[in-house]
N, C-alpha and C positions, 0 to 999 in steps of 0.2 A: 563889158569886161567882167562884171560881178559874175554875169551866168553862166559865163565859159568856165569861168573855176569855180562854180556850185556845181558843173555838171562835171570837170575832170575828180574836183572831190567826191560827188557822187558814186561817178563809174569807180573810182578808187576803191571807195567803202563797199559797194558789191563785188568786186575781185578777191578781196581782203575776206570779206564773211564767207563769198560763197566759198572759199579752198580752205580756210579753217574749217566749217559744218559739213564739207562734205560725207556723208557715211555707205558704204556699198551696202547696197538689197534695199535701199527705200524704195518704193513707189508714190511717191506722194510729187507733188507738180515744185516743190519749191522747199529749201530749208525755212523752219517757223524765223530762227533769226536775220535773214536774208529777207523773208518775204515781209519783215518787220521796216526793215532798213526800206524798202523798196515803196513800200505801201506810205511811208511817210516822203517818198517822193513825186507821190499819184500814181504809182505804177503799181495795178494791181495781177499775180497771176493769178490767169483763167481755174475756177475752180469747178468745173465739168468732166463728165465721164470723159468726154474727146480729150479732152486736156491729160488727166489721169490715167488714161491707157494711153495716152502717144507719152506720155512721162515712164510708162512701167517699159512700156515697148523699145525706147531707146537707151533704157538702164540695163534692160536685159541684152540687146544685144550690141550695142556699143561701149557700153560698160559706164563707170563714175565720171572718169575723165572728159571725156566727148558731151556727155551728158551734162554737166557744169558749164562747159564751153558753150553747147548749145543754148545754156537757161542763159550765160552772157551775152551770147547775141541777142537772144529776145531783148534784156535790160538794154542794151546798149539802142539798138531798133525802137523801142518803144522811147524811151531818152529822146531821141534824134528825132521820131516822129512829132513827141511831143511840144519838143524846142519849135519844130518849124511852122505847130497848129496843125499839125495836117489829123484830120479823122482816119481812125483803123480800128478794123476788130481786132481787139486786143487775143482771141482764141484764136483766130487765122492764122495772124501774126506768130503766135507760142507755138503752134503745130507744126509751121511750116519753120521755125529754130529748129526745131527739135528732130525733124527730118534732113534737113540742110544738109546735112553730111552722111547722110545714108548710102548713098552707092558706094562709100570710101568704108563699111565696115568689109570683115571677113571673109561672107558670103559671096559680097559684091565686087569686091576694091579689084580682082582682075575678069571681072566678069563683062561679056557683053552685054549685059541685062539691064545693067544700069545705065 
């Protein structure tokens, strides 16, 4: 019972940080106060080129929004991974958040492409 509410407080506090620091035009993989909060809960973001351009790549075209949501699902994925032991690449894992919702931007959301 402890850990289920260390991790709903958890996911709480990265909800909470990440929409207070969000700022439009970063390219950076993660807000420093988020990735503070996160790192003190084993969760580190990927800090690589792949990580860094799939971070700029969905800030530019899906914009702040989508791109929070996206860093939320890695948090929350890597959380749940965590909880249950299971081994993941932690860059996998962030690249393919951060894609997740790709066919649903602009270009794509009526396209047969996606």
């Amino acid at each position: 019972m402890k850990s289920h509410a260390t991790l709903i407080c958890a996911c709480f506090a990265l909800l909470v940080a990440g929409s207070a620091t969000a700022q439009e035009g970063r390219a950076e993989t993660g807000t420093s106060s988020v990735a503070e909060i996160v790192s003190v809960l084993g969760i580190q973001v990927p800090d690589s080129a792949l990580a860094r351009d799939a971070a700029k790549t969905i800030r530019d075209s899906e914009g702040e929004l989508l791109f929070q949501h996206s860093m939320r699902l890695y948090w929350w994925a890597a959380l749940a991974g965590g909880r249950k032991g299971m081994a993941f690449d932690h860059e996998l894992l962030y690249v393919a958040a951060m894609f997740h919702d790709y066919g649903l931007t602009e270009n794509y959301g009526d396209s047969h492409l996606r």
